[in-house]
N, C-alpha and C positions, 0 to 999 in steps of 0.2 A: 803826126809829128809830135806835137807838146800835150801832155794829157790837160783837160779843164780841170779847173781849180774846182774842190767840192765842193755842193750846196746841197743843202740842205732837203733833202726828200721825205716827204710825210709818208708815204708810201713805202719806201724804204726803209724807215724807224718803226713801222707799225709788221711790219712782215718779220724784222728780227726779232721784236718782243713777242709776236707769237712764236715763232722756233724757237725762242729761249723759255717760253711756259710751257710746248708742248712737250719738249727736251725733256724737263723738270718733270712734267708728270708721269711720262716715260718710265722712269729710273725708279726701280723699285725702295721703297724706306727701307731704312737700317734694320734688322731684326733688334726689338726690344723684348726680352724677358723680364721677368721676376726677379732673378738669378742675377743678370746682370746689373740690372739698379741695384741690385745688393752689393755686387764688388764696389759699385762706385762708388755708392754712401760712404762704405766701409771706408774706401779709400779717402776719400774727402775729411772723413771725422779723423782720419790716422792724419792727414795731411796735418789737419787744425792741430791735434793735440802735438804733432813734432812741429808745429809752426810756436807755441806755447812753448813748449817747452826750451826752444832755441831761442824762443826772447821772454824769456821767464819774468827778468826785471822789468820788461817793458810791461809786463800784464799785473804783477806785483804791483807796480807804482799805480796802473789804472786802476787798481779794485782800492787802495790805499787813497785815492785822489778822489773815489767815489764815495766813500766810505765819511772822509772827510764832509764832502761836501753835504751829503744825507747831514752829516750832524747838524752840520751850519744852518742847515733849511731850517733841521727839530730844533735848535737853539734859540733863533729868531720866529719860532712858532711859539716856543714856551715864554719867550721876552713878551709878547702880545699878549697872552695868555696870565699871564700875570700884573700886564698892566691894568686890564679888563676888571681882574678880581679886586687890583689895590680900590680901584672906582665901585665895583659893587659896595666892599665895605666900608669907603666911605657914604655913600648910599646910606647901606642897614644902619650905620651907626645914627646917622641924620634921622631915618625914619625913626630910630628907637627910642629918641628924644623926644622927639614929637610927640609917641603913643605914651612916653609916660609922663609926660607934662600935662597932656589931654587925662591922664588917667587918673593923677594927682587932684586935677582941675575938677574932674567928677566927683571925685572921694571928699574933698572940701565942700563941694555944694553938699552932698549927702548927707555929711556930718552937720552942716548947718542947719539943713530943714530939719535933723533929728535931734538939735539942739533946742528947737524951740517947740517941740511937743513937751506939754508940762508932765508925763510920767516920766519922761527919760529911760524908759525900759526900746525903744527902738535907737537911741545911742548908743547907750552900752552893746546892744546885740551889732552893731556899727562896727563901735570899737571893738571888739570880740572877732569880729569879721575880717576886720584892716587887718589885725595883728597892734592897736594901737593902746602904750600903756597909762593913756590919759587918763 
């Protein structure tokens, strides 16, 4: 009379999924050449290049929007890059003071102990040395 309502067969699912894997292995692959991957590429790069050129301005604006942005990176690469250096030189300048304060600071004691040798022949060769027209 009335068919039963479907349930579910584990039996059933596992017998189709074989006839549909042995089906598939069945059926011989496509023949692939050499030859043939050639036309496709071929086809594909012709594709791109008439897909470029039918939205020209769309590709124009992306290498313009890229281009841009490359700068923005290098600009705020060069902005660090500068701020770096304003700090080294105040750095050198700091240590440059220091090495001639210290240097000044040796050159006075020098002159001093060679002030109070009584031939005064290792002050003048001092003075001669400094550059000093005392």
């Amino acid at each position: 009379m009335g068919k039963e309502p479907d349930t579910y067969d584990p039996d059933k699912a596992l017998r189709n999924s074989l006839r549909f894997s042995v089906s598939a292995m069945a059926q011989p692959a496509p023949p692939t050449s050499s030859a043939a991957a050639g036309v496709r590429n071929s086809q594909k790069s012709i594709g791109f290049i008439a897909n470029a050129v039918k939205r020209k301005h769309s590709f124009i604006q992306f290498f313009m929007m890229t281009g841009i942005l490359l700068l923005s990176v290098r600009s705020v690469g060069q902005k660090y890059r500068i701020n770096d250096l304003r700090g080294d030189t105040s750095a050198l300048k700091q240590e440059q003071e220091d090495l001639t304060g210290r240097m000044n600071h040796i050159k006075r004691g020098l002159l001093a102990e060679a002030a109070r040798e009584p031939s005064g022949l290792f002050a003048s060769r001092l003075h001669h040395l400094f550059g000093d027209d005392n």
